[in-house]
C-alpha positions as CSV (number, residue, x, y, z in Angstrom):
1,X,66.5,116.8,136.3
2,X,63.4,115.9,134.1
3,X,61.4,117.6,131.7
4,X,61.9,119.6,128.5
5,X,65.0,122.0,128.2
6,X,63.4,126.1,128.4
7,X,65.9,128.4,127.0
8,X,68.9,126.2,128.3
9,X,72.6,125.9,127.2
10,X,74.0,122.5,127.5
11,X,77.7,122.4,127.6
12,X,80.6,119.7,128.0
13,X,83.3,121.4,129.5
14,X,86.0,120.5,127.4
15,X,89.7,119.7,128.7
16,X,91.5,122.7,129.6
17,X,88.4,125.1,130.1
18,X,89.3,125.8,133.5
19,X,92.9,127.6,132.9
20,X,93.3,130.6,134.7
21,X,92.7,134.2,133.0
22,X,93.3,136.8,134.7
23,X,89.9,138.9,134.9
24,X,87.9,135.3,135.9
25,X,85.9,135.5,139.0
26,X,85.1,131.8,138.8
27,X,82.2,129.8,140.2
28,X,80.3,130.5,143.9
29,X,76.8,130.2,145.7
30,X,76.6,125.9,145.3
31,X,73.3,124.8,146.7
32,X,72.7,121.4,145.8
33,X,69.3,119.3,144.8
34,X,67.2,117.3,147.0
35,X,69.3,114.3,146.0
36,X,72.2,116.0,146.3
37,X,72.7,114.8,142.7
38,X,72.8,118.2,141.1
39,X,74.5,121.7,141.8
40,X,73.1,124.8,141.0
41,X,76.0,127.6,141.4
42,X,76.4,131.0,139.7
43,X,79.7,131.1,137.4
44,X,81.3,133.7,134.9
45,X,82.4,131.3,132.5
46,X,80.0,133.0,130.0
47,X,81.1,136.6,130.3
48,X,79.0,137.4,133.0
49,X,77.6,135.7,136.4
50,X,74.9,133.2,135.4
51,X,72.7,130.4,137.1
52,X,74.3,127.0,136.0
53,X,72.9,123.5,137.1
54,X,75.7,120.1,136.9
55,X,75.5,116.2,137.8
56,X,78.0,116.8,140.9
57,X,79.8,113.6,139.0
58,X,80.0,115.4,135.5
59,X,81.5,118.0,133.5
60,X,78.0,118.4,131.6
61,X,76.5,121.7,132.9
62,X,73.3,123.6,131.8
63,X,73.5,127.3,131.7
64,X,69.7,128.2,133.3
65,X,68.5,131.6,131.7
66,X,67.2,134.0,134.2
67,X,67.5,137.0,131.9
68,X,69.9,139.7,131.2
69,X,71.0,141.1,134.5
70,X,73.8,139.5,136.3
71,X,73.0,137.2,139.0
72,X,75.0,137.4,142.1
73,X,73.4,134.0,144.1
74,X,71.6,131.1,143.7
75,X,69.5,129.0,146.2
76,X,67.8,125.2,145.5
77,X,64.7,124.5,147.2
78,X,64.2,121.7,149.3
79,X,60.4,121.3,148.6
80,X,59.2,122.8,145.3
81,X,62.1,122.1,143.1
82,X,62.7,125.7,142.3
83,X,66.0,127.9,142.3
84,X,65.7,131.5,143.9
85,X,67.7,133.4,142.1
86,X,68.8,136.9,142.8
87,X,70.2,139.9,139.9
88,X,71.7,142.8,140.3
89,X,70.4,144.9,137.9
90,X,72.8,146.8,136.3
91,X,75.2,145.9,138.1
92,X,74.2,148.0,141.4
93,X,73.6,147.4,145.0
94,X,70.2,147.1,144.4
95,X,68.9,143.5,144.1
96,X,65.6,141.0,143.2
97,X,64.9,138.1,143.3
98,X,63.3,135.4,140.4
99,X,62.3,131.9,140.8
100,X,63.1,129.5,138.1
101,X,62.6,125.7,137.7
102,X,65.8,123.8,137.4
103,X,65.3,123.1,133.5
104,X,64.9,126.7,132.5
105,X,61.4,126.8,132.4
106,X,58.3,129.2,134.4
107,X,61.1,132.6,135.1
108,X,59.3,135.2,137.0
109,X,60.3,138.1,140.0
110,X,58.8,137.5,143.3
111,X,60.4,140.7,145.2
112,X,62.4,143.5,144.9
113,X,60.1,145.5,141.9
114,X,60.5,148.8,141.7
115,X,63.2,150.6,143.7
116,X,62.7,147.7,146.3
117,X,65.8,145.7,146.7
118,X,65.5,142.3,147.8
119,X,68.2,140.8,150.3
120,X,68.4,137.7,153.0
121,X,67.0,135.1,150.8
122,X,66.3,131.8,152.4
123,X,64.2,129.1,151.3
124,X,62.6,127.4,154.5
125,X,63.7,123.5,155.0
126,X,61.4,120.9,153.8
127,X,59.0,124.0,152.5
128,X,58.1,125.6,148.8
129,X,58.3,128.9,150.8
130,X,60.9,131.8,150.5
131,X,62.0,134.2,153.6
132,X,63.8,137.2,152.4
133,X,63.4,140.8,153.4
134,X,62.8,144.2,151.0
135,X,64.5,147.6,151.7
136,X,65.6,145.7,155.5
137,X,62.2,147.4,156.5
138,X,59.8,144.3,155.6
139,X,59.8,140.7,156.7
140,X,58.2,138.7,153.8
141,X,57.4,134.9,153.2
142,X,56.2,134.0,149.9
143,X,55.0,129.9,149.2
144,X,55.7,129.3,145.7
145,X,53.1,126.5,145.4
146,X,50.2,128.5,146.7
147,X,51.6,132.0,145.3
148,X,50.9,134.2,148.5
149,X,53.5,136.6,149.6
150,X,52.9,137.5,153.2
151,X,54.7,140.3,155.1
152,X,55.7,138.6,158.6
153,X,57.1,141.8,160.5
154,X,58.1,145.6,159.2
155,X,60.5,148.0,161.4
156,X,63.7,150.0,160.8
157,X,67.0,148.1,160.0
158,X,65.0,145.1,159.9
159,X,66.0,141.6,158.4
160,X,64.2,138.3,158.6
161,X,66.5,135.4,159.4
162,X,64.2,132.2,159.5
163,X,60.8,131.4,160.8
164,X,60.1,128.0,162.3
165,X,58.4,124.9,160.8
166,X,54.7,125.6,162.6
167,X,55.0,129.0,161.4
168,X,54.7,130.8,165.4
169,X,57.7,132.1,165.6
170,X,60.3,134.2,163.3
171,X,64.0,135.4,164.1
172,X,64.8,138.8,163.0
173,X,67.5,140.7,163.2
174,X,67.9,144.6,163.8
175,X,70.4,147.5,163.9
176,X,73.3,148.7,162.2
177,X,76.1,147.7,160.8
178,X,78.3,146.3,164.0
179,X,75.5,146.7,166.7
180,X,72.9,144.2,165.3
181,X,70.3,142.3,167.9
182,X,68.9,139.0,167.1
183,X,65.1,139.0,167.9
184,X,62.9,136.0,168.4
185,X,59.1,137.2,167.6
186,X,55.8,135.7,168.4
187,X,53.8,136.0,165.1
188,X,51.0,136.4,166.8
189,X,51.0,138.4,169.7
190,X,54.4,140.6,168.0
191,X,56.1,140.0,171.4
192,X,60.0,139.5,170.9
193,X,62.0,138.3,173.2
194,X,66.6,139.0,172.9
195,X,68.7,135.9,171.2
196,X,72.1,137.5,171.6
197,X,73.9,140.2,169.2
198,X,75.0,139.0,165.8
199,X,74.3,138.5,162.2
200,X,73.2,134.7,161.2
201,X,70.1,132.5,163.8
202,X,68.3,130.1,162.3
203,X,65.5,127.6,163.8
204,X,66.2,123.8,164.4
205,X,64.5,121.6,162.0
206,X,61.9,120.6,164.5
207,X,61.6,124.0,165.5
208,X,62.6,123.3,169.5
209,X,65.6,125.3,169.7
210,X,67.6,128.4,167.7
211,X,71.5,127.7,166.9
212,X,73.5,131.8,166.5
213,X,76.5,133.1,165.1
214,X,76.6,135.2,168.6
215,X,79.0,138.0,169.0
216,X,78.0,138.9,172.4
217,X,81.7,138.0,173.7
218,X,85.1,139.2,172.3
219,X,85.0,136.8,169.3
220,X,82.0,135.2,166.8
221,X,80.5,131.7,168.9
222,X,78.0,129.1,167.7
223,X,75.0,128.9,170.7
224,X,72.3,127.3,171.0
225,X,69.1,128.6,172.7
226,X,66.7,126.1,173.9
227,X,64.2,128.4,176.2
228,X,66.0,130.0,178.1
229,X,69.0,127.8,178.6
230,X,71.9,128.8,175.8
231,X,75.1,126.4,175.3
232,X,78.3,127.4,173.7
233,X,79.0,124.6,170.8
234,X,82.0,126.2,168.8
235,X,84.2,129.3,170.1
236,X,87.8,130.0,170.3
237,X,89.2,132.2,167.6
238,X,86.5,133.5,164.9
239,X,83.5,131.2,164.1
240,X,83.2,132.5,160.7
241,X,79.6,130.6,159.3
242,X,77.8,127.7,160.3
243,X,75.1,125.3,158.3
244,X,72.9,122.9,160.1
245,X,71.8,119.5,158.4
246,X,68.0,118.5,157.6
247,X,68.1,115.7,160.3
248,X,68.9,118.7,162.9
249,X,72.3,116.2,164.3
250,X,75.2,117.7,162.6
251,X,76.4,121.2,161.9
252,X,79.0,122.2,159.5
253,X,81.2,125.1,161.0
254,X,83.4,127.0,159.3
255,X,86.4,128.8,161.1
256,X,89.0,131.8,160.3
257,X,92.2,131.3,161.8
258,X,95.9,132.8,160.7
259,X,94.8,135.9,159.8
260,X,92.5,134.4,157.7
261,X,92.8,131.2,156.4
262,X,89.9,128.8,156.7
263,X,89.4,125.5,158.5
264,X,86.3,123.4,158.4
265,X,84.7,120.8,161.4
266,X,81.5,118.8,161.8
267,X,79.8,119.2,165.2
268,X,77.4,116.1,166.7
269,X,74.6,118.2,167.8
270,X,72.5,115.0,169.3
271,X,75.5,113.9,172.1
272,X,76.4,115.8,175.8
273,X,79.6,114.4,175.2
274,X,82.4,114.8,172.8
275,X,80.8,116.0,170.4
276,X,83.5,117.6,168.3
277,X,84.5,119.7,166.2
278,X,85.9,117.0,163.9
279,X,88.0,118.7,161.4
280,X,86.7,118.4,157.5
281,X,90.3,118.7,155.6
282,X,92.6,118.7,154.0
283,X,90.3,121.8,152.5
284,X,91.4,122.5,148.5
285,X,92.0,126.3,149.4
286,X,93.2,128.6,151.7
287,X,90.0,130.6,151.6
288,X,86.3,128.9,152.0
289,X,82.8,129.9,152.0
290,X,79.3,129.4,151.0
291,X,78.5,126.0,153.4
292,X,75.5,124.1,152.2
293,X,74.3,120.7,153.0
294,X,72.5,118.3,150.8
295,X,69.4,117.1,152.2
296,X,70.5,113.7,153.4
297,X,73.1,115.0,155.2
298,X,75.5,113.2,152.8
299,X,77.2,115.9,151.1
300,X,78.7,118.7,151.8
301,X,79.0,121.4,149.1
302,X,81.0,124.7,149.6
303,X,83.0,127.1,147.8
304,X,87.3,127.1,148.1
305,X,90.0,129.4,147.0
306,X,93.5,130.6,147.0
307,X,96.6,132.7,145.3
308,X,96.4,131.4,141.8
309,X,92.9,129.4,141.7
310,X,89.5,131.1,141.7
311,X,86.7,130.9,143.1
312,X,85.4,126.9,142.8
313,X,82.3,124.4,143.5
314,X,83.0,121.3,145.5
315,X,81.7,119.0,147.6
316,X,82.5,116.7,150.4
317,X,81.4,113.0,150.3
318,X,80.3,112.4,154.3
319,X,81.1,108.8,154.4
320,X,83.7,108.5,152.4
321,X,85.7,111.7,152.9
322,X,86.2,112.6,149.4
323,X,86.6,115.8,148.2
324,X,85.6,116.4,144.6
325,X,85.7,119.4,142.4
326,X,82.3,120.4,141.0
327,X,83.9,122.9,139.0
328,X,87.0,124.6,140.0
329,X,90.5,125.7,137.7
330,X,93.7,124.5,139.5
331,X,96.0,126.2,141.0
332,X,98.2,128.0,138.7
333,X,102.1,126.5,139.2
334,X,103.4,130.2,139.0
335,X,101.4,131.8,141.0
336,X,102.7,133.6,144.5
337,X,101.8,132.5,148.1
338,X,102.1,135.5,150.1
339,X,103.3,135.4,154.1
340,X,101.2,136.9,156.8
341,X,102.9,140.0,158.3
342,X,103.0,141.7,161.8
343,X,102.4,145.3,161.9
344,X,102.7,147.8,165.1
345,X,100.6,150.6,164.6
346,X,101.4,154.0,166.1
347,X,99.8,153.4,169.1
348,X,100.8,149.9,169.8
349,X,97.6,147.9,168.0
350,X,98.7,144.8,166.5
351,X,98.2,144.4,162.8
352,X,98.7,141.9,160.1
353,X,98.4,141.5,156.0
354,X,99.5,139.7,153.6
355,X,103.0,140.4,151.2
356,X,103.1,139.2,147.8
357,X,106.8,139.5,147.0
358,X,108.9,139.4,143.6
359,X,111.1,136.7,143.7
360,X,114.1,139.1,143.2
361,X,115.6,140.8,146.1
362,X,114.5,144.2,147.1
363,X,113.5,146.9,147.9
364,X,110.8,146.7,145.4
365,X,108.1,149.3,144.2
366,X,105.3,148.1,145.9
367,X,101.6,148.5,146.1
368,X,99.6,149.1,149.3
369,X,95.8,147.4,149.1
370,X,93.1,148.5,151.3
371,X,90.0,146.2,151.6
372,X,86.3,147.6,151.9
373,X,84.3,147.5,154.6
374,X,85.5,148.8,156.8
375,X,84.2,145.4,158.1
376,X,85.9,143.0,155.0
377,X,88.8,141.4,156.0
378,X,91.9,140.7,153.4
379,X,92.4,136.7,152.8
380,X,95.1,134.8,151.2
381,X,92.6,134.3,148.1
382,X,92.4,134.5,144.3
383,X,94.0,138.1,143.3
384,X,94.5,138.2,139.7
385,X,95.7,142.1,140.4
386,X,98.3,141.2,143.0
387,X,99.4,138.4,140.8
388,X,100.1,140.2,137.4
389,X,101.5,143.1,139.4
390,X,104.1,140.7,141.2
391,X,104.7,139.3,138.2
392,X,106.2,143.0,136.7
393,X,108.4,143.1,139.5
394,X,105.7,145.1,142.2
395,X,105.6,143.5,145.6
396,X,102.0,144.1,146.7
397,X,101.0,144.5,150.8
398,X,97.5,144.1,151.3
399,X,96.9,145.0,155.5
400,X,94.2,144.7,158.0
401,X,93.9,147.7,159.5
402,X,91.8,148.3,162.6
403,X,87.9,148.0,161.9
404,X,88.7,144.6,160.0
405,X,86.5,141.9,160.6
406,X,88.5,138.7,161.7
407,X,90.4,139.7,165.1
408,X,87.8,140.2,167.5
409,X,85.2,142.6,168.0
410,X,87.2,145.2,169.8
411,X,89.1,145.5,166.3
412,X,86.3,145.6,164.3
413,X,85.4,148.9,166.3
414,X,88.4,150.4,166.7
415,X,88.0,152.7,163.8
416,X,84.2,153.6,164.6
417,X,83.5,157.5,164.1
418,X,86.0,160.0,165.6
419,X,88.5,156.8,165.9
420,X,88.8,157.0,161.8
421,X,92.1,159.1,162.5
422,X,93.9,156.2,164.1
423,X,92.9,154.1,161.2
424,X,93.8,156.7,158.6
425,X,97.7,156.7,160.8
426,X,97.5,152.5,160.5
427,X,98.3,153.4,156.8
428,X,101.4,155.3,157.6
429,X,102.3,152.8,160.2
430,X,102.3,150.3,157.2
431,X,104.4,152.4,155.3
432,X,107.0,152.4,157.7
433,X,107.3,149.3,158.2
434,X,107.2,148.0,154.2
435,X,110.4,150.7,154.4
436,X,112.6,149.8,157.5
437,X,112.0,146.0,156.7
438,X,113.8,147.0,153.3
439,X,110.9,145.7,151.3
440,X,109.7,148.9,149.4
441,X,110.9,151.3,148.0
442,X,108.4,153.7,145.5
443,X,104.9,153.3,147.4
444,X,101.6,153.3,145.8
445,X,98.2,153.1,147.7
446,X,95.2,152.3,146.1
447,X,91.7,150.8,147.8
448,X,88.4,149.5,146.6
449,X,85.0,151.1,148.3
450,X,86.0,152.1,152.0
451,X,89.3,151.0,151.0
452,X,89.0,153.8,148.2
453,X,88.0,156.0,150.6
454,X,91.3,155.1,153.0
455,X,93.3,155.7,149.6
456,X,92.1,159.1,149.7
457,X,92.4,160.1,152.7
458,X,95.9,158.4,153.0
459,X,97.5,160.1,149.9
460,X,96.0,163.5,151.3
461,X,96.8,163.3,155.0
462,X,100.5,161.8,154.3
463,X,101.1,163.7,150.4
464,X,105.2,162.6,150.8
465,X,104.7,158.9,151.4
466,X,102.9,157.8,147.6
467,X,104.1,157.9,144.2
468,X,100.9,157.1,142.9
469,X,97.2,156.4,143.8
470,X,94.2,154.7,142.8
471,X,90.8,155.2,144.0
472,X,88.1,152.4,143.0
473,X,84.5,153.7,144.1
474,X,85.4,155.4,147.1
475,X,84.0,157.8,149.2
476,X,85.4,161.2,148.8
477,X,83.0,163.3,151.0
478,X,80.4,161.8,153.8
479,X,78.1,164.8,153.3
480,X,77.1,164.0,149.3
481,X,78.1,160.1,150.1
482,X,75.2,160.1,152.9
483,X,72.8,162.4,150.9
484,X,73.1,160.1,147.3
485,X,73.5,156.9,148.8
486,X,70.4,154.3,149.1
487,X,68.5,155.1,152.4
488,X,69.2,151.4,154.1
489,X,72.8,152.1,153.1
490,X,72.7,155.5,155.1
491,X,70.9,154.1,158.1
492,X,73.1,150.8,158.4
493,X,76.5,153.4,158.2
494,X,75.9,155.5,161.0
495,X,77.2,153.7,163.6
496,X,80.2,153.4,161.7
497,X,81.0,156.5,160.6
498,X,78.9,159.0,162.2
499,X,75.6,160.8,161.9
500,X,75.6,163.2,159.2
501,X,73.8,165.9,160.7
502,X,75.0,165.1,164.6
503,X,78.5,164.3,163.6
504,X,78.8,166.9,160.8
505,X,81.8,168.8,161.6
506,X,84.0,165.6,162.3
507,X,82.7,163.9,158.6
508,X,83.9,167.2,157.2
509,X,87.4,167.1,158.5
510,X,87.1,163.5,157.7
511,X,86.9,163.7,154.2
512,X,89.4,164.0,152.2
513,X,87.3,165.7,149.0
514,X,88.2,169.1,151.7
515,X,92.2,168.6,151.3
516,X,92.5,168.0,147.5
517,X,94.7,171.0,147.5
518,X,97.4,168.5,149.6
519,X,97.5,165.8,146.8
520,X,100.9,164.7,144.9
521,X,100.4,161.8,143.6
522,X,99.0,161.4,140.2
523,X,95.5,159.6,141.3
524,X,94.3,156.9,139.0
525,X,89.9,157.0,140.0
526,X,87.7,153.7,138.7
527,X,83.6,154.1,139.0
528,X,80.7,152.0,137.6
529,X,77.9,153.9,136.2
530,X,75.0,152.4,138.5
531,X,76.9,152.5,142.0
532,X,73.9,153.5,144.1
533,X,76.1,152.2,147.4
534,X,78.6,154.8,146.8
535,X,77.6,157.0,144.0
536,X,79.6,158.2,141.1
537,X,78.9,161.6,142.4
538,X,82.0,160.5,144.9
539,X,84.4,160.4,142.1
540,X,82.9,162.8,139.7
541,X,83.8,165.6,142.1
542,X,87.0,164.4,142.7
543,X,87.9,164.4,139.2
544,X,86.3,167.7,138.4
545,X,88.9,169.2,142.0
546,X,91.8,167.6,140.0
547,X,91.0,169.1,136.6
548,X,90.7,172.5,138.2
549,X,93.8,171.9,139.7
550,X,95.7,170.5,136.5
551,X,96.6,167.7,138.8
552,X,97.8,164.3,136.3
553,X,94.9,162.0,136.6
554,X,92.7,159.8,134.5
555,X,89.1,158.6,135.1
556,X,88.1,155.0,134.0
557,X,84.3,155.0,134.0
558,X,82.4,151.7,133.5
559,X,78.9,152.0,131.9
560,X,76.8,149.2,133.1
561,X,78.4,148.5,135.9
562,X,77.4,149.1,139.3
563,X,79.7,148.9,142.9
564,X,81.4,146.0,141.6
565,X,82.6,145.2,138.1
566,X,80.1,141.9,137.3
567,X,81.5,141.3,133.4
568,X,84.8,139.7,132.5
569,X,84.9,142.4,130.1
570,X,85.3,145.1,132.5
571,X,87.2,143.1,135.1
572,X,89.9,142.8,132.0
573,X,89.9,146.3,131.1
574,X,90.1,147.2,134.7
575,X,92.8,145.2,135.0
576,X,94.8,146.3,131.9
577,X,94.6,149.9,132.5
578,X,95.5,149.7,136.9
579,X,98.6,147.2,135.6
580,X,99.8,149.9,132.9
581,X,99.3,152.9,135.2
582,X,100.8,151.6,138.3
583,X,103.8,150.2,136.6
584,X,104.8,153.4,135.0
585,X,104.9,155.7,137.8
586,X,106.2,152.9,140.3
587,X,108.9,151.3,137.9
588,X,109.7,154.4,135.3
589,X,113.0,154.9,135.4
């Protein structure tokens, strides 16, 4: 860190900064220095998510301004000294992307202008020069240091993954969501040639070989691909992520286990032999993410969390094996560890989720939770709602219903177009169960996203089941959803739900918008302003149905806010008002 201060807060974090309120969010995307000295992660302390930069051995942090739109990740250059930072204007899907220096000083946009949206940022190793791909239709590389922004590749459903130190050869990835190739490409002659299927490939640091996320088998595997030759390094269960060191000898995978829990291991990429995985614990959290080396291959940063802690920074000292909190709250000494549940579906599928349960016996009122996604998975993580509503007496079940991410790739696509109706009956399935194990008794459903969406078509398919409902940004019809969404959305969703003109008939009968009429529970429907992913058009006609209708409802709009609620503020009142409405109807006497 040298030079002057631009428009910079400077901040000692003073003792007790870090308790727990309820609407934080916490601190994510570490990416640390070329020294590994420094962190650079984005936090909500300040109200809103914001670039901050720390001495990974000090409390003293400097708030980096990047302007008024929130900022969703940051990334540290390894040659350069810049930070890539990416907003979300407005709180919606759409994104771009700003360099700064690390003292606040020479802000400016390098992509997504316009209605572009910038996603897939990447700094290449040892290199001023940023990958990331606009509208996943163009390939671009821009060097900082000789300010050229060069577009590598354009095609449909296109992202660019990495591109290799003599600058020949780029990965790029293609598809849908669920049925995504990995591409190596010739620069020069365009020639591409298959890696495997999967989302993440990136180039050794010499550039002789390609290490994939591959999920060409049953379940995510690290390969690598040296020619033609491709070796299995980590499999067995779900290889969640994966970060490869400067020195190209040691990657850092990251595993999901139990349903979702997390476990850590270093793999010796130089040896024939054992070469692992040697496991990096005890982790601080149930929950990890966001693996990032520093460039000695010294220190590990990453991000942790569980029931009761958000989101946190840390790092792990190589040598030494210390784990240190960058910045993290602890654990809050009330909060409630849930237990992972088994589930038979109607058909026989295996399912899990997790139940937060009242320490007072039950039955209980209880709250179903549906994840988005479909391809999200629910983790034993920070949930400030499942928290406060356990803490009124409301057990809260939060499932994994087919098309989950986390049990295979035959899950994940279990609920793929016309097979949507089995995962509709996974919520009654749920149901029965919370009821004949003598946990619930009132039900509620609510969702966020395709877990709105699931709400919906829950409370309407199976009216008798719910005493109450709450749909956050959910789809209520496919038709308007695939007609107002953003066009990369629309193309990337097909495969999951359908083709809107092909498949017309069965996204009708699919969505629930159509079966209003069957609704009993009062419905509860949250929407931000600037949702461009699923467009406040969804709710909007749902809450003009249930006004025609007379049916008890309330709408809690959110100006300034796009598919997720970005400011504490909102995450508070969001909060407040889901707390107050579920706990009358579920615990009125």
């Amino acid at each position: 860190m040298t030079g002057q201060l631009h428009r910079v807060d400077v901040t000692v974090l003073p003792a007790g900064w870090n308790r727990v309120e309820p609407e934080i969010a916490g601190n994510w995307s570490p990416t640390l220095s070329l020294d590994g000295r420094h962190m650079a992660y984005v936090s909500d302390r300040g109200g809103a998510p914001a670039v901050w930069v720390q001495p990974v051995d000090s409390e003293l942090t400097f708030r980096v301004d990047t302007g008024p739109e929130p900022v969703s990740a940051v990334a540290w250059s390894s040659g350069g000294g810049w930070l890539a930072c990416r907003t979300a204007p407005g709180g919606a899907p759409r994104q771009e992307v700003w360099l700064v220096r690390p003292d606040g000083s020479d802000l400016h946009q390098v992509a997504g202008f316009g209605d572009d949206t910038a996603d897939d940022m990447r700094w290449l190793p040892g290199r001023p020069v940023l990958a990331l791909t606009e509208n996943l239709t163009s390939a671009i590389l821009i060097d900082v240091t000789a300010e050229t922004r060069t577009v590598v590749a354009r095609g449909d459903l296109l992202s660019l993954l990495d591109v290799d130190p003599a600058g020949r050869f780029a990965l790029l990835r293609y598809g849908p969501r669920g049925a995504r190739e990995i591409m190596l490409r010739d620069l020069s002659t365009g020639t591409e040639k298959p890696v495997t299927r999967g989302e993440k490939a990136v180039f050794s640091p010499g550039g002789g070989c390609v290490y994939a996320l591959s999920q060409d088998g049953e379940f995510p595997a690290l390969i690598r691909m040296a020619g033609d030759a491709v070796e299995v390094l980590a499999s067995g269960g779900e290889v969640e992520d994966f970060t490869i060191t400067a020195d190209g000898r040691t990657a850092a995978v990251l595993f999901n286990v139990r349903g979702g829990e997390s476990e850590a291991a270093l793999i010796d990429l130089d040896h024939d032999g054992d070469r692992g995985p040697k496991p990096v614990s005890p982790l601080p959290g149930p929950v990890v993410g966001g693996l990032a080396w520093s460039f000695d291959a010294a220190t590990l940063a990453f991000t942790a969390e569980g029931p009761g802690r958000p989101h946190g920074v840390w790092i792990w000292r190589r040598e030494t094996g210390e784990m240190r909190a960058v910045s993290a709250a602890p654990a809050s000494p009330e909060a409630v560890h849930p237990t992972l549940e088994v589930v038979t579906a109607h058909d026989g599928l295996t399912l899990t989720g997790w139940l937060f349960r009242p320490g007072t016996p039950g039955p209980h009122p209880t709250v179903l939770w549906f994840h988005g996604g479909p391809e999200a998975q629910e983790r034993p993580g920070h949930g400030p709602l499942f928290q406060s509503l356990v803490a009124r007496g409301i057990a809260v079940f939060a499932p994994n219903v087919r098309g989950s991410s986390g049990f295979g790739r035959a899950f994940v696509e279990a609920d793929n177009g016309a097979r949507r109706y089995d995962a509709i009956e996974d919520v009654r399935s749920c149901v029965t169960f919370l009821r004949e194990s003598g946990i619930a008794g009132r039900v509620g459903i609510m969702g966020r996203s395709y877990g709105g969406y699931l709400t919906l078509a829950a409370l309407t398919a199976f009216p008798d089941l719910f005493t109450v409902g709450v749909d956050i940004c959910g789809m209520s019809d496919f038709d308007s959803f695939y007609r107002h969404t953003e066009p990369w959305i629309a193309a990337a969703a097909v495969s999951k739900y359908g083709h809107p003109v092909h498949d017309a008939g069965l996204l009708r009968d699919l969505s629930p918008l159509h079966r209003l009429d069957r609704l009993r529970a009062p419905l509860l429907i949250v929407h931000g302003e600037n949702d461009s992913n699923v467009p406040v058009i969804e709710a909007e006609r749902v809450v003009a149905s249930l006004t025609e209708r007379g049916h008890p409802h309330r709408y809690l709009f959110f100006p300034g806010e796009g598919h997720e609620l970005l400011h504490r503020s909102a995450r508070a009142e969001f909060l407040r008002v889901t707390l107050d409405w579920l706990s009358f109807y579920l615990t009125a006497e």
